[in-house]
C-alpha angles and dihedrals in degrees: 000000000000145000099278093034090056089049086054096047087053095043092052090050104046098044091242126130125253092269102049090049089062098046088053086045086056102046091050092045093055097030089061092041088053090052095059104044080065099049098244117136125236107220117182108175115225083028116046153259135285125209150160122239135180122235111196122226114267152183111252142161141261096234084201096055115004097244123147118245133184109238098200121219125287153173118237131183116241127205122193114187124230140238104273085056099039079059092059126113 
């Protein structure tokens, strides 16, 4: 699914128009972005949670010739599901 299909799916199910699905899209989109910058989870039950987390710098390798190179430090979102889909199948 992508981004319009997922406004038309919203919009569908909450009885919104097209427009007012993506603005709440948006919001969600940036509330959540703001959030993390700070460092602050995002934490829906029944969905999941959002965090920051710190991945140190490291030594790795070139797959396509072996080589060493140096993978500087770096922040990652992390996303860790919550029950309703660890009980998917």
């Amino acid at each position: 699914m992508n981004k319009s299909e997922l406004i038309n799916a919203m919009a569908e199910k909450a009885n919104l128009t097209k427009v007012q699905a993506k603005a709440a899209l948006e919001a969600f989109v940036a509330t959540t972005e703001e959030a993390l910058k700070k460092k602050d989870k995002l934490s829906l039950i029944g969905f999941g949670t959002f965090s920051v987390l710190d991945r140190k710098a490291r030594v790795g390798h070139n797959p396509a010739n072996g080589k060493k190179i140096n993978i500087p430090a770096k922040k990652v979102v992390k996303f860790k599901p919550g029950s309703a889909f660890a009980k998917m199948k």
